[in-house]
C-alpha positions in Angstrom: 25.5 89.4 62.9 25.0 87.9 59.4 22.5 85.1 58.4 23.1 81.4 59.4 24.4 79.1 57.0 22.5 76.0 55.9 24.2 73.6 56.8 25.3 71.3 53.7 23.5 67.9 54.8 20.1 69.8 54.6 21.3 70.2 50.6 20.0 67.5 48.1 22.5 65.4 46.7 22.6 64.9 42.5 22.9 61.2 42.2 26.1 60.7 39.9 24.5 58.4 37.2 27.4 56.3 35.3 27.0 55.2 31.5 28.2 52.2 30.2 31.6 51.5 28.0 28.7 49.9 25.9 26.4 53.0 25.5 28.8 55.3 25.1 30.3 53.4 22.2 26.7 53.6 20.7 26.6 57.2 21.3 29.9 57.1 19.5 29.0 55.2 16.6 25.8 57.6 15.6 28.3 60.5 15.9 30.4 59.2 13.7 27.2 58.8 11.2 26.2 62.0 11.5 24.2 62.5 14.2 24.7 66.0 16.1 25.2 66.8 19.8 22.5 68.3 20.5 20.3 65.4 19.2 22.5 62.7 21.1 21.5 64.8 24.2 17.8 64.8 24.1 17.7 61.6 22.7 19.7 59.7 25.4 18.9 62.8 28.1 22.0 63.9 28.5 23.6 67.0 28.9 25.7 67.9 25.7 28.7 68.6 28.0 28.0 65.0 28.9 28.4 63.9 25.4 30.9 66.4 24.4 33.2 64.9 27.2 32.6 61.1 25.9 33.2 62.4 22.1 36.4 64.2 23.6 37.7 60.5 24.7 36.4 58.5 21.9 39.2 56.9 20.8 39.9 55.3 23.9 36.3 54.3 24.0 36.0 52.7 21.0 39.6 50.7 21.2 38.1 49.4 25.0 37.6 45.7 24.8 35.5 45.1 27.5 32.8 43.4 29.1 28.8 44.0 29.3 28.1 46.6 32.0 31.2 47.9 32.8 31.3 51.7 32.9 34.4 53.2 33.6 38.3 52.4 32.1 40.8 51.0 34.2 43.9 49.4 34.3 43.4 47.6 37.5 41.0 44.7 35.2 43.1 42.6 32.8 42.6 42.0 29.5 42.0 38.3 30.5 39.4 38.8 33.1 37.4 40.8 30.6 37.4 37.8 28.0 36.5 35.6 31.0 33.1 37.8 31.7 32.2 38.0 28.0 32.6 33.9 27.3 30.9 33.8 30.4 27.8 35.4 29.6 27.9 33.1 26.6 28.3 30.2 28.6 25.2 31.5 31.1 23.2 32.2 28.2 23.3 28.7 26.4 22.8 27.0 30.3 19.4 29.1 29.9 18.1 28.5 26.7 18.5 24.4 27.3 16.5 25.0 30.5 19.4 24.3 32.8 19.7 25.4 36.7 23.0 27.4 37.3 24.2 28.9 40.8 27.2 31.0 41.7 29.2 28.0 42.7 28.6 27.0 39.0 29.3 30.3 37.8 32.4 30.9 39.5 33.9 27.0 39.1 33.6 27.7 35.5 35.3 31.5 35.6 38.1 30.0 37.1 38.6 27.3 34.5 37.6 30.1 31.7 40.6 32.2 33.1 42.8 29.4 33.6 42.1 28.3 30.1 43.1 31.6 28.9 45.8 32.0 30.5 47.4 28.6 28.7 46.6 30.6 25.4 48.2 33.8 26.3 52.2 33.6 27.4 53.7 35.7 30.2 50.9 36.0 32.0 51.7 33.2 34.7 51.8 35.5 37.2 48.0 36.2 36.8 46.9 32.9 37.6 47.2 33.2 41.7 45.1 37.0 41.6 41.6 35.7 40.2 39.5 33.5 42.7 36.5 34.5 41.2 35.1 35.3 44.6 31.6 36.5 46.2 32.4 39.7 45.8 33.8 39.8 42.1 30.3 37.7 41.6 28.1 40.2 43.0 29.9 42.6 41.1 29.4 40.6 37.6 25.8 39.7 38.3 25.4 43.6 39.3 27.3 44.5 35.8 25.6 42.2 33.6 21.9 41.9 35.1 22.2 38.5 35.1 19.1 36.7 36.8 17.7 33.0 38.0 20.7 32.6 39.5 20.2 30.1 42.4 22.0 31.4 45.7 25.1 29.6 47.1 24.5 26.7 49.0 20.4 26.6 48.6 20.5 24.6 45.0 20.4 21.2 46.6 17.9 21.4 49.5 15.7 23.5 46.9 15.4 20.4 44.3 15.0 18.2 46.0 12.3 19.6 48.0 10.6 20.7 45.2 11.2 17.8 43.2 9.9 15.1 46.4 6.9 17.8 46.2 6.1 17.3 42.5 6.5 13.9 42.1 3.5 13.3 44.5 1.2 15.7 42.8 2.2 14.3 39.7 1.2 11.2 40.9 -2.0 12.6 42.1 -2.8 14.1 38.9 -2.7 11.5 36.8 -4.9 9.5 38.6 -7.5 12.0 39.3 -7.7 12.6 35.4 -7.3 9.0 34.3 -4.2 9.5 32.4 -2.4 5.9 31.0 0.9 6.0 30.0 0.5 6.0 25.8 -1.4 9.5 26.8 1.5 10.8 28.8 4.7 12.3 26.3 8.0 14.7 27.3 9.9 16.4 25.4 13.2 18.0 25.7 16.7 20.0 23.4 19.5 18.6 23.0 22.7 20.4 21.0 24.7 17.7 18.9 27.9 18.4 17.6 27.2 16.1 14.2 30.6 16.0 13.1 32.6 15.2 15.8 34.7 12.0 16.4 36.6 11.7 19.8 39.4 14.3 20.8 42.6 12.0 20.3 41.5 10.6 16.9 43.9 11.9 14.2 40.6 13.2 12.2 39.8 15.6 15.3 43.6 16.6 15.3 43.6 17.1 12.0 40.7 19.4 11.5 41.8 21.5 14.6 44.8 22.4 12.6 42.7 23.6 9.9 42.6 27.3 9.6 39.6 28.6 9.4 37.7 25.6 11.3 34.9 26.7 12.7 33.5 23.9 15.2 30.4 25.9 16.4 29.3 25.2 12.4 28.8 21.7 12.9 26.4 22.1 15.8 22.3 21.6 15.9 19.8 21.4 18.2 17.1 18.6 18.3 14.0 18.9 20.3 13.1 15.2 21.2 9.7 13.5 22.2 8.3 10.6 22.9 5.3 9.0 25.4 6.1 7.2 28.9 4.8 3.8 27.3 7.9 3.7 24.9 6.1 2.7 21.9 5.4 6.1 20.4 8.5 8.8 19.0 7.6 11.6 17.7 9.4 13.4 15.0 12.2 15.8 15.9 12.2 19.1 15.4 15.7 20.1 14.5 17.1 23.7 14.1 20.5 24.3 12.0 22.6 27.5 11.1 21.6 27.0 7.3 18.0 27.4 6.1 19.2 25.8 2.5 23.0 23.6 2.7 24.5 23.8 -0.5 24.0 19.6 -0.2 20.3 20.2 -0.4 20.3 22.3 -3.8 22.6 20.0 -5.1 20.0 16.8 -4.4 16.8 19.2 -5.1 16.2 17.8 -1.2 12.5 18.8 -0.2 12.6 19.7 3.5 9.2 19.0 4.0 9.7 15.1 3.4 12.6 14.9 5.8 12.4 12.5 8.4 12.8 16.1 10.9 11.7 19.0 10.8 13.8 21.3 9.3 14.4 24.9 10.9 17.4 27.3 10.8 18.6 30.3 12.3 22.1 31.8 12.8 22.2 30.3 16.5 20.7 26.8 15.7 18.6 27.6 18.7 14.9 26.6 19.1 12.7 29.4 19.5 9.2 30.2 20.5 8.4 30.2 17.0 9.2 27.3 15.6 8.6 25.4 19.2 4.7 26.3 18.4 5.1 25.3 14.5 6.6 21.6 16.0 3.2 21.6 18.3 1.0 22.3 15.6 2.4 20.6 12.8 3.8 17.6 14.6 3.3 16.7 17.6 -0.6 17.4 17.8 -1.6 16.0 14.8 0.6 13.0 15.1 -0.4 12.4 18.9 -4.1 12.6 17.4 -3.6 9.8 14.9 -1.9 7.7 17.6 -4.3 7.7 20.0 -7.5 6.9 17.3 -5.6 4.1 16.3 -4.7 2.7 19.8 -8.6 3.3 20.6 -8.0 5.8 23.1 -9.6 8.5 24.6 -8.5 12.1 22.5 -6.7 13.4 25.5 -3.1 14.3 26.0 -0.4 15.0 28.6 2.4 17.0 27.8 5.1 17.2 30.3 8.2 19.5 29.8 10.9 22.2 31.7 9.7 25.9 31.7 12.7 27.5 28.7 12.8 30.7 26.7 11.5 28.7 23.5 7.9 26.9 25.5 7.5 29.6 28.4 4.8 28.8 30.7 1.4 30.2 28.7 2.3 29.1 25.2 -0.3 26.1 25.2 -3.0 29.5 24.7 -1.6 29.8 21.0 -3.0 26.4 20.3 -5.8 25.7 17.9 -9.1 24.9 19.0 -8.8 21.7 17.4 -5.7 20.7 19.6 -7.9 21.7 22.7 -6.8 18.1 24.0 -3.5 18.9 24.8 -2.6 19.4 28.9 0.7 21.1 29.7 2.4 20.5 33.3 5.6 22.2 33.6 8.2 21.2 35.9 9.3 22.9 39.2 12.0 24.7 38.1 16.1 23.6 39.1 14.1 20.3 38.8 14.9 19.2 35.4 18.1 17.4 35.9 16.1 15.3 38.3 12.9 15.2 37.1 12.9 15.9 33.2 12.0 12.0 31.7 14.1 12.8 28.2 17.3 13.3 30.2 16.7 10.5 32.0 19.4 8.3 29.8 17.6 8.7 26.6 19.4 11.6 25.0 22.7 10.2 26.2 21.2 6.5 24.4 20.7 8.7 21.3 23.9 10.2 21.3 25.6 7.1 21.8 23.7 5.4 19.2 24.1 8.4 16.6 28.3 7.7 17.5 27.5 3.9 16.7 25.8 4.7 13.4 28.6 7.4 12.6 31.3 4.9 12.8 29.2 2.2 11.0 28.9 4.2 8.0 32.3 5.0 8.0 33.2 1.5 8.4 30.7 0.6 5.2 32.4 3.1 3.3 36.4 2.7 4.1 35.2 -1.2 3.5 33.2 -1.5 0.6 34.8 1.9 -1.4 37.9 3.2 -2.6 37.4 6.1 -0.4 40.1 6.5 2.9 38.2 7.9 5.9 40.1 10.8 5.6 38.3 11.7 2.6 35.1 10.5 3.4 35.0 12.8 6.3 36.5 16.0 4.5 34.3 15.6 1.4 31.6 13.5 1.6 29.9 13.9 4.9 27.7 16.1 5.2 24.7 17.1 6.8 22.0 15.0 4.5 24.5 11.9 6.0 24.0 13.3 9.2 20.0 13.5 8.8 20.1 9.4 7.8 22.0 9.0 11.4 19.6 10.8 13.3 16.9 9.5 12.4 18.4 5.4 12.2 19.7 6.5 16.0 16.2 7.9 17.0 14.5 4.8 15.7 17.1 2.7 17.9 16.2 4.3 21.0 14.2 1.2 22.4 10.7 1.5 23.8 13.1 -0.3 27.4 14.9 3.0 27.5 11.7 5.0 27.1 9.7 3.2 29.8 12.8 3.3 32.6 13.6 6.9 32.1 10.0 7.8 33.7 11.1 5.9 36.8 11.8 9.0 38.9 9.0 11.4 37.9 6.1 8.9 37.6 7.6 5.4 39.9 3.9 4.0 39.8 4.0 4.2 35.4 1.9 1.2 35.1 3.9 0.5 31.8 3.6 -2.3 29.8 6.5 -4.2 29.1 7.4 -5.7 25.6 9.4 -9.1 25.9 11.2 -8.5 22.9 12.7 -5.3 24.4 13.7 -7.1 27.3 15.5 -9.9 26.3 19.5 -10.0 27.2 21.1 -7.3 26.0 23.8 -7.2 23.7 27.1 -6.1 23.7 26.5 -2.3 24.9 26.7 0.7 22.1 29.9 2.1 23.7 31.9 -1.7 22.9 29.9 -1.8 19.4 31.3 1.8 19.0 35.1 1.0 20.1 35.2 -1.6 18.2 34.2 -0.7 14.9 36.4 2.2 15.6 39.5 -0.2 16.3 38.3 -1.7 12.9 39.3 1.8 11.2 42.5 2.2 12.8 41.3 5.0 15.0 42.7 5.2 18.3 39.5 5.1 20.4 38.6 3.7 24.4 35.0 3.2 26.2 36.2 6.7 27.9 36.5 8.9 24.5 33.1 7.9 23.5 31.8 8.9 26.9 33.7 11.8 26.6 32.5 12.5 23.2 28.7 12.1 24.5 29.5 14.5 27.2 30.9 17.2 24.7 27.6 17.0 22.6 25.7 18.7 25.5 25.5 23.0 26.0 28.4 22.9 28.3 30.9 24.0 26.0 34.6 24.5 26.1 36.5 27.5 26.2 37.4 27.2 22.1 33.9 26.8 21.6 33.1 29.4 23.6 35.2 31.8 21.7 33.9 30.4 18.5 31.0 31.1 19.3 31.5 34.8 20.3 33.2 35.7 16.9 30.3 34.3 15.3 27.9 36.5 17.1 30.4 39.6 16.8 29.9 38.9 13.1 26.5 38.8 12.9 26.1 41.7 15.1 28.3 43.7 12.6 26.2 42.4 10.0 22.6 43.4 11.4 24.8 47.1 12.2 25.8 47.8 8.7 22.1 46.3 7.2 20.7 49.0 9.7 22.9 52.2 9.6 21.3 52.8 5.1 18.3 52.8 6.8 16.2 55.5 7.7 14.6 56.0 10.8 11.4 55.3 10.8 9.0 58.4 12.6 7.4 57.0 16.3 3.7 58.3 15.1 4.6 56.2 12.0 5.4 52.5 13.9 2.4 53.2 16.1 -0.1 53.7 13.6 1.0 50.8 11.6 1.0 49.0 14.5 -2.6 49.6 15.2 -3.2 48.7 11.5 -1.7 45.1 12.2 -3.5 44.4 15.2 -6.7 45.3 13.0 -5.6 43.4 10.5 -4.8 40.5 12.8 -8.6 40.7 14.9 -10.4 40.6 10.7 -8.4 36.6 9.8 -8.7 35.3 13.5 -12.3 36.5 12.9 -13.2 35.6 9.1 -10.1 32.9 7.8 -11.9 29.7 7.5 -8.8 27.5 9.2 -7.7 28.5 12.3 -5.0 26.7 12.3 -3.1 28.3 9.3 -4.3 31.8 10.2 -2.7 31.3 13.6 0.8 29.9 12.1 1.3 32.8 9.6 0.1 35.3 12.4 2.1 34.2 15.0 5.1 34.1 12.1 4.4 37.6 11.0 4.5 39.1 14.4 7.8 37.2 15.3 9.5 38.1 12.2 8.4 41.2 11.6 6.2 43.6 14.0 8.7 42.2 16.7 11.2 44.8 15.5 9.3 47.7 15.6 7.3 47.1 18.9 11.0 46.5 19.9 12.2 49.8 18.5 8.8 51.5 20.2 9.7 50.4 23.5 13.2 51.4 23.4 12.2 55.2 22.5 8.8 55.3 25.4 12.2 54.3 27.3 14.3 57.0 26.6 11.6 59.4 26.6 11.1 58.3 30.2 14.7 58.7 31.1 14.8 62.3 29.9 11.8 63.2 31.8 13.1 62.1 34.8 16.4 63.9 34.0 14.8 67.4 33.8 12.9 66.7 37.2 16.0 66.2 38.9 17.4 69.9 38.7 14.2 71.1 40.4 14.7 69.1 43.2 17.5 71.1 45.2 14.9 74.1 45.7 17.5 76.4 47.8 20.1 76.3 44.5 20.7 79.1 43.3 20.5 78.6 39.2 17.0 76.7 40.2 15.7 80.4 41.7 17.2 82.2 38.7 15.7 79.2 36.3 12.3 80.0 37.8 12.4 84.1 37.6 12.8 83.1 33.6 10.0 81.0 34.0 7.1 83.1 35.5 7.4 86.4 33.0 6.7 83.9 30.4 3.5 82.5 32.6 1.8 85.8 33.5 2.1 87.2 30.3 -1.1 88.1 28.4 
C-alpha cells in the first residue's frame, strides 16, 4: 500500500502579489535607459521572468492611459472612467491642501458630475452615461486603488461636526478666560485660491479668452494666506504664493519683492507650503503681532487660531524662535473648519467681492479716462503688478465690522469693541457697486454672476480646470524625468554619509550663529529644498531593500516543496565545508 497523500490544504499558499500599470511603466522606462534585467530584479525583488514578462508586453504598457493604482488591463473600464479617477484625485488633493473635510458622498457626487462632464466633451458615448453610479462598491475600490485617506464615512460627517464643534467652542471659551486672552491678542488665519483674472462666465471677455488657443486658466490662479485678530482692527500682511518667482512685469519695473504690500512666494503649484508657511510666521506675522501689541500697551502674548493643513501641521509652532516664544497655537477639531474657522466666516467671500469691485473700478477708470477699450486693457495691460494694487486696496477694505462678526460662532462671548464709524448704515452692498459699474462698461453682468464668480475663486474647481490642471502637472513631471534621467545615481553609503555631515553641520550654527532666527530660516530652507530629496531617495531604497527580503523569505515557507528540499541540499555542502 503506498504512502498517503498530503492533502493540498495542509500546502502553503504563494500569495499572488500584483504590480501596478504605474510601476511597471517605471520598470519600463529604466529599461529603455539602459538598465538590465537582472538589475530591475533585485532592485524591485522581482523575479527576472517577472520582468521579462512585463518587458514582453511593454508596448501595451506604456500606451495604457490609466488611473493611480490600477494593476491589470482591461477593456471592461472605459476610457472615461479612467479620466474621471485621475481629475479626481486632483480634485481630492486640492480639497486637502485648503484644509477641507471630504466624505464619500462628496466624492462620489462629484465623480458623477466629472463623468457626466466628460461625457458632453466626448461624442458617441451617450450610452455610457446610465452604467456609472459611482457606487459604494466602485468607491471602496478607488479609495483601495489610490490610498486615499481622511476620508469621512458616509452618513457620520454631520453628527461628527457638530459634536465636535459644540465640544470645542466650550473649551475654547474656557481657555481664553483661564489665560486672560482679549480679543486684539486673539488672530486666525486661513488660504484662499483667487482666480485674479477672471470676470463672470457670460461676459464676452471670459468668452472671448476661452476661445483662445492655448489659454491656460490654472495660470491666472494664486493662493493668499489671510490673517487678521478677532478685534478687527489689526490685518496682517498676506502671504501670497504664485506660479512665477520673477513675472516678466516685475523685470520690466525693476519691482523689489521685498517692498510689496505681500509677501511674495512661488512655486509651480501656487500652493503654500510648510516652508514658506514658517517664513510668513517668522517674518510677518510674529514680528508684526509684536509691534502691535507694544503699541496697544498690551501684554506680549499671542493666540493663534487655525485648521490642521499639509502647509501648518500640528507641531510646527516647535520651529519658532525663541524670541517668538509668545506665540500659542490651538488648532481646530478637524471636519470643523467650515463651521468653526473665523476667516471663512464671510471674510474671504468680503475680500473676494471687494477684489471684483476694485477689478471693475479700475477698468472703469481706464475705459473712462483713456483711449484704451477694455478689451485691450484686459489682453495687454493687466497684469499681475495690477492685480497686487487690488489685493491689497480689497484687503484694506475688509472692515474691522466684518472682522468682529465672523468670530461670532467660535468665540459668541468675544467681548469686542465696536467702532461707530464701522457701524453706521451701510451702503449700497459690493455686489450692486459691482453690477453697476459693470453695466457702466457694457458688460452683461447680474447680482448672481458675481456670486457665481466669488464661488468659482474657491478650490472647488471645474472639470476644465481640472484638466488644466493635470496637463500642467504631466508637464512638469516630464520635466523633473528628463532633468533626472543625465543624472547619475548617486551611491546609498554616499547620501548617508553626507547626510550625517549635514546634520553635523546643522547641530555647529544652531549651536554657535549668533541669530537664531536667521540660522533657523536658512536651515529649515536647506533641508526643504535640498536634503529633502535625498532622505527621500534613502527611504525609497531601505524600502525596496525591505521588499526583496521579504521576497526571498517567502520560498522557504512551503517546507514540504520539493525545489525548497533540493535548494537546501545546495545549501548545507557549502555550510559544513572547512
Amino acid at each position: 500500500m503506498g504512502p498517503k497523500k498530503v492533502s493540498d490544504s495542509s500546502k502553503v499558499k504563494r500569495k499572488v502579489v500584483r504590480t501596478t500599470i504605474e510601476l511597471k511603466k517605471e520598470i519600463i522606462a529604466k529599461y529603455d535607459r539602459g538598465v538590465r534585467v537582472s538589475d530591475l530584479a533585485i532592485e524591485y525583488g522581482m523575479a527576472k521572468s517577472t520582468i521579462s514578462t512585463i518587458l514582453k508586453h511593454k508596448e501595451a504598457i506604456k500606451s495604457a492611459d490609466v488611473a493611480k493604482g490600477v494593476k491589470v488591463l482591461t477593456k471592461q473600464r472605459s476610457q472615461t472612467i479612467e479620466e474621471v479617477e485621475k481629475l479626481l484625485l486632483i480634485w481630492i488633493n486640492e480639497k486637502q491642501l485648503a484644509g477641507d473635510s471630504i466624505s464619500e458622498a462628496m466624492i462620489c457626487e462629484k465623480a458623477k458630475m466629472l463623468h457626466a462632464d466628460l461625457l458632453k466633451d466626448t461624442p458617441g458615448k451617450s450610452a455610457e452615461s446610465d452604467s456609472f453610479k459611482a457606487s459604494r462598491g466602485w468607491f471602496h475600490k478607488f479609495k483601495k486603488r489610490s490610498g486615499i485617506h481622511g476620508v469621512v464615512r458616509h452618513g457620520e460627517a454631520a453628527s461628527s461636526n457638530k459634536v465636535a464643534a459644540d465640544n470645542f467652542v466650550t473649551e475654547f471659551q474656557e481657555y481664553v478666560e483661564a489665560e486672560g486672552f482679549v480679543p486684539q491678542q486673539v488672530f486666525s488665519c486661513d488660504e484662499t485660491g483667487l482666480f485674479w483674472k477672471k470676470m463672470p462666465k457670460r461676459t464676452y471677455i471670459t468668452q472671448e479668452e476661452k476661445s483662445l488657443p492655448g489659454h491656460k486658466p490654472m495660470k491666472d490662479r494664486l493662493t493668499l494666506l489671510l490673517c487678521g485678530n478677532a478685534s478687527g482692527d489689526f490685518k496682517l500682511k498676506p502671504l501670497l504664493v504664485y506660479h512665477s518667482e520673477n513675472p516678466r512685469v516685475f523685470k520690466k519695473n525693476n519691482v523689489m519683492k521685498n517692498k510689496l504690500n505681500v509677501m511674495w512666494r512661488a512655486n509651480s503649484k501656487a500652493w503654500v507650503t510648510r516652508q514658506f508657511f514658517i517664513e510668513w510666521i517668522h517674518e510677518v506675522f510674529a514680528p508684526s503681532v509684536k509691534k502691535y501689541l507694544w503699541e496697544k500697551q498690551l501684554p506680549l502674548r499671542a493666540l493663534l487660531v487655525m485648521d490642521k493643513a499639509p502647509a501648518h501641521p500640528p507641531g510646527w509652532e516647535a520651529e519658532l524662535a525663541e524670541e517668538y516664544s509668545f506665540i500659542t497655537v490651538r488648532f481646530l477639531p478637524p471636519y470643523t473648519t467650515p463651521v468653526l474657522q473665523p476667516m471663512g466666516q464671510q471674510v474671504i467671500s468680503n475680500f473676494k467681492e471687494l477684489y471684483t469691485k476694485a477689478l471693475f473700478q479700475r477698468c472703469f477708470e481706464v475705459t473712462s479716462e483713456t483711449n484704451l477699450t477694455l478689451r485691450e486693457f484686459w489682453k495687454e495691460h493687466f497684469n499681475i503688478l495690477t492685480c497686487l494694487r487690488l489685493i491689497d486696496k480689497a484687503w484694506g477694505e475688509v472692515s474691522s465690522r466684518t472682522m468682529q462678526s465672523a468670530w461670532k460662532k467660535l468665540w459668541p462671548e468675544c467681548p469686542a469693541e465696536r467702532d461707530s464709524q464701522d457701524f453706521e448704515d451701510e451702503p449700497m452692498s459690493v455686489v450692486e457697486d459691482i453690477v453697476t459699474l459693470g453695466k457702466a462698461m457694457g458688460l452683461e453682468v447680474d447680482g448672481e454672476d458675481v456670486e457665481d464668480l466669488v464661488e468659482d475663486h474657491s478650490t472647488e474647481l471645474t472639470t476644465g480646470e481640472l484638466q488644466d490642471l493635470q496637463r500642467e502637472q504631466r508637464q512638469m513631471a516630464a520635466e523633473e524625468l528628463s532633468s533626472e534621467e543625465g543624472r547619475e545615481d548617486v551611491p546609498t553609503s554616499l547620501i548617508k554619509g553626507m547626510l550625517g555631515k549635514w546634520g553635523e553641520m546643522q547641530n555647529f550654527i544652531e549651536k554657535y550663529h549668533p541669530d537664531r532666527e536667521v540660522a533657523s530660516r536658512a536651515i529649515n530652507l536647506f533641508n526643504d529644498n535640498a536634503m529633502f530629496h535625498f532622505r527621500q531617495v534613502l527611504k525609497r531604497r531601505q524600502k525596496q531593500s525591505l521588499d526583496r527580503f521579504l521576497v526571498r523569505q517567502r520560498p522557504s515557507e512551503p517546507e514540504a516543496s520539493s525545489s525548497g528540499a533540493k535548494r537546501r541540499k545546495r545549501k548545507n555542502p557549502r555550510r559544513t565545508a572547512p
